[in-house]
Every structure is written in structure tokens, then in C-alpha cells.
C-alpha positions as a Markdown table, in Angstrom:
| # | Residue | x | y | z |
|---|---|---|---|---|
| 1 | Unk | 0.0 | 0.0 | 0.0 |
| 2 | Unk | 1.3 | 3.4 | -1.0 |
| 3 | Unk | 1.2 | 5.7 | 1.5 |
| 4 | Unk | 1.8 | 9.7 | 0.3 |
| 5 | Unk | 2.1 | 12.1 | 3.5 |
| 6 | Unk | 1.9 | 15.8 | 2.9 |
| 7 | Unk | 3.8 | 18.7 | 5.0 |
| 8 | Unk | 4.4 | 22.6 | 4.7 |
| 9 | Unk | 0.7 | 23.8 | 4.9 |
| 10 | Unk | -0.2 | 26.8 | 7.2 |
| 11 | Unk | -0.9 | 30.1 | 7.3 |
| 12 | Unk | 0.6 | 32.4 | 5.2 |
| 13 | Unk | 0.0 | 36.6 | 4.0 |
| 14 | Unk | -1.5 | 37.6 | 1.1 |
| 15 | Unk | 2.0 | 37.8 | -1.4 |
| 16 | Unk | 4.0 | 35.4 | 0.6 |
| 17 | Unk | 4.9 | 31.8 | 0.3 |
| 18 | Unk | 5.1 | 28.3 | 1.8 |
| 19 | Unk | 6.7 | 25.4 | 0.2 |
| 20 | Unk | 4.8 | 22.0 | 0.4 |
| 21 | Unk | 6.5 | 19.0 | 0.2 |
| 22 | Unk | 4.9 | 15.0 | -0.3 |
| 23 | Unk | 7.1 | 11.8 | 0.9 |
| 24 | Unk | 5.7 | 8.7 | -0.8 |
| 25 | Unk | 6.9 | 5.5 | 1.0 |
| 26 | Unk | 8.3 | 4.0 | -1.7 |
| 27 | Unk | 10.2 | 5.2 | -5.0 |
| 28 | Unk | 8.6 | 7.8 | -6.7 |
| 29 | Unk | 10.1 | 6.1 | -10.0 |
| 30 | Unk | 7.7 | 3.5 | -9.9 |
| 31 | Unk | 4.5 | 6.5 | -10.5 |
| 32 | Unk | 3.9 | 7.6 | -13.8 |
| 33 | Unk | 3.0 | 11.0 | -12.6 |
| 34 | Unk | 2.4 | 13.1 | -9.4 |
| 35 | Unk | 1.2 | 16.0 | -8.6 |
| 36 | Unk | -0.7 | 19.1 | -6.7 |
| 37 | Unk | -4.5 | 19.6 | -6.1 |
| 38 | Unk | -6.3 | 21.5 | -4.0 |
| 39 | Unk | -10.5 | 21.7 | -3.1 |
| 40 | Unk | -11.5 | 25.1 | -1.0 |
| 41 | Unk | -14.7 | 24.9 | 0.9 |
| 42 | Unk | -17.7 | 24.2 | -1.5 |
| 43 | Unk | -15.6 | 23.9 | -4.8 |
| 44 | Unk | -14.5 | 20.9 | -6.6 |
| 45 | Unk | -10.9 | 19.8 | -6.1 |
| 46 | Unk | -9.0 | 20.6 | -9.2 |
| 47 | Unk | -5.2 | 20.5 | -10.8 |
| 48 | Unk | -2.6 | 22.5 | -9.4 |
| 49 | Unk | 0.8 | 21.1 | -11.2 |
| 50 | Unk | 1.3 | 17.6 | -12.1 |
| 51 | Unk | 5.2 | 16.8 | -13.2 |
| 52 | Unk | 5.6 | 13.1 | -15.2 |
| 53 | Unk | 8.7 | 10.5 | -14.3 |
| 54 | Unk | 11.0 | 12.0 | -16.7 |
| 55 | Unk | 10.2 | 15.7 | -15.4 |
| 56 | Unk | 7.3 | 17.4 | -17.5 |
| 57 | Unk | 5.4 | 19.7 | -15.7 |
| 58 | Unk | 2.1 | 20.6 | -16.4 |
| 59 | Unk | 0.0 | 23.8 | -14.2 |
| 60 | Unk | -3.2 | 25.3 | -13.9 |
| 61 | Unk | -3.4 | 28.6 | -15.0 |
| 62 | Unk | -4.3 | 30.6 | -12.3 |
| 63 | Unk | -0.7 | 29.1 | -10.9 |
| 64 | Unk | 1.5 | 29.6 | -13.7 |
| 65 | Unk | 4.7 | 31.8 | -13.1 |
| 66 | Unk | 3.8 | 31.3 | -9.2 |
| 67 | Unk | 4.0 | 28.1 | -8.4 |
| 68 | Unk | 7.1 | 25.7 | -9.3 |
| 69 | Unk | 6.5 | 21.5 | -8.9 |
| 70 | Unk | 9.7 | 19.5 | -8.4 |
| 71 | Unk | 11.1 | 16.4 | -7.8 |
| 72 | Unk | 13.2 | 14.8 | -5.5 |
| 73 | Unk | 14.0 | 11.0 | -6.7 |
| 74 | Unk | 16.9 | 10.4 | -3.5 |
| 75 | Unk | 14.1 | 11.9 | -1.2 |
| 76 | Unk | 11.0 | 10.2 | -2.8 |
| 77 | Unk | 9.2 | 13.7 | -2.7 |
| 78 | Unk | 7.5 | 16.0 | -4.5 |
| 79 | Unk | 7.2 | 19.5 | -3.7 |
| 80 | Unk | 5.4 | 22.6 | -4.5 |
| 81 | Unk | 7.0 | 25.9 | -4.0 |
| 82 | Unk | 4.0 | 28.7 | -3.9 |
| 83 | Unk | 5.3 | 31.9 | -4.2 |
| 84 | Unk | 3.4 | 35.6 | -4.5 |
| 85 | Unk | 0.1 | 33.5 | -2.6 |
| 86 | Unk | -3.1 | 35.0 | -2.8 |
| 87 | Unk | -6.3 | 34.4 | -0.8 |
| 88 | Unk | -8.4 | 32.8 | -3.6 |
| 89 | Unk | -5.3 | 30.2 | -3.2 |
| 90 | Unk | -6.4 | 28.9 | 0.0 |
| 91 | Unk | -7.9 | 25.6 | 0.3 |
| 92 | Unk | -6.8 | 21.7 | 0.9 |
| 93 | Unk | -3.9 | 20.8 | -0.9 |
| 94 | Unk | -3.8 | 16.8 | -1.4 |
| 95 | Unk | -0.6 | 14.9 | -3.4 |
| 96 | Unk | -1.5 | 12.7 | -5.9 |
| 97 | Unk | 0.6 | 10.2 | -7.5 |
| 98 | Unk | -0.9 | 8.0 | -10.8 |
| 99 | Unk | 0.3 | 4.7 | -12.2 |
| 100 | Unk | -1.5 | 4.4 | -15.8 |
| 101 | Unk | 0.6 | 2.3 | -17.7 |
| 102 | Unk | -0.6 | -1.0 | -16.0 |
| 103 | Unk | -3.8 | -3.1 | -15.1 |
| 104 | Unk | -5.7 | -2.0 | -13.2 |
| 105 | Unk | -4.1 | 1.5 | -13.0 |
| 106 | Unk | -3.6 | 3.1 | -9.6 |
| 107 | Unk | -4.8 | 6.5 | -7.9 |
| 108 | Unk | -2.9 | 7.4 | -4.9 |
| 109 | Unk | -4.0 | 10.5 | -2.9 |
| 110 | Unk | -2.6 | 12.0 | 0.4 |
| 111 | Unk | -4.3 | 13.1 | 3.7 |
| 112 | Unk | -4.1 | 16.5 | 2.9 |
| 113 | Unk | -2.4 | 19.9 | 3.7 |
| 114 | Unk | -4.6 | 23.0 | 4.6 |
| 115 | Unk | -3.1 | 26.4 | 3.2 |
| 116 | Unk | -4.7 | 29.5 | 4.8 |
| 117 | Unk | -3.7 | 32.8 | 3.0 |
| 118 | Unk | -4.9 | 35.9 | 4.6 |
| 119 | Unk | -6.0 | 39.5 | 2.8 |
């Protein structure tokens, strides 16, 4: 069973930062991709910044020039550096990683980290 813990969540002011960070329990190699999403209060959860095994990234929008996904394969982690926050940024912020290239495929989500970002 793949366990995915997040970290780095709190509260932060309007134009700060906080860097998140997910440790998977076992090699992040063996994903196909992970990534960043987030669900505020009443709104569906949707993409933040996915990045594949061989290091495509991928980001919503409204993150773009903001945010940076990386990867660290000698930590098995993933992290999400959120820079110049704004409020409309707060919400729950769950890692993801996928495995799609076998049968079944797999879905993997964390417990969640809750980022507060004040006016």
C-alpha cells in the first residue's frame, strides 16, 4: 500500500509563500506521474501542477509563473513551491501520485495539507 504524507501547509500573508513538500513510501520512479491539487470549501478539487517521471510539468493557469513542482528522486518527494500566494489560493492541498501504464491503474492521494492565506 502506497502511503503519500503531505507537510508545509499553514498560514501564510497575502504575497507570501510556503513550500509544500509529499514523501511517498516507496520510489517515486515507480509513478507515472504526481502532482498538486487542491478543493477550497464548496468547490470541486481541481489540478494544481502535475510533473511526469521524466520531469514534464504541467499547471493550472491561475498558478502559472507562481508556483514551481519538483522532484526529488533520493528523497522520494514531491514539492510545491508557492510563491506571491493570494487568498483565492487557500484551500486543501492533497498529493497525488498516478500509475497508468498497468492493469488496473492506480490512484494514490494524500491526507491533505490545509493552506490559509490571509487578505
Amino acid at each position: 500500500q502506497v502511503q503519500l504524507v503531505e507537510s508545509g501547509g499553514g498560514l501564510v500573508q497575502a504575497g507570501g509563500s510556503l513550500r509544500l513538500s509529499c514523501a511517498a513510501s516507496r520510489s517515486i520512479f515507480s509513478f507515472n506521474t504526481m502532482g498538486w491539487y487542491r478543493q477550497a470549501p464548496g468547490k470541486q478539487r481541481e489540478l494544481v501542477a502535475t510533473i511526469t517521471r521524466g520531469g514534464s510539468t504541467n499547471y493550472a493557469d491561475s498558478v502559472k509563473g507562481r508556483f514551481t513542482i519538483s522532484r526529488d528522486n533520493a528523497a522520494n518527494t514531491v514539492n510545491l513551491q508557492m510563491n506571491s500566494l493570494k487568498p483565492e489560493d487557500a484551500a486543501v492541498y492533497y498529493c497525488n501520485a498516478k500509475i497508468v501504464d498497468t492493469i488496473p491503474r492506480y490512484d494514490y492521494w494524500g491526507q491533505g495539507t490545509q493552506v490559509t492565506v490571509s487578505a
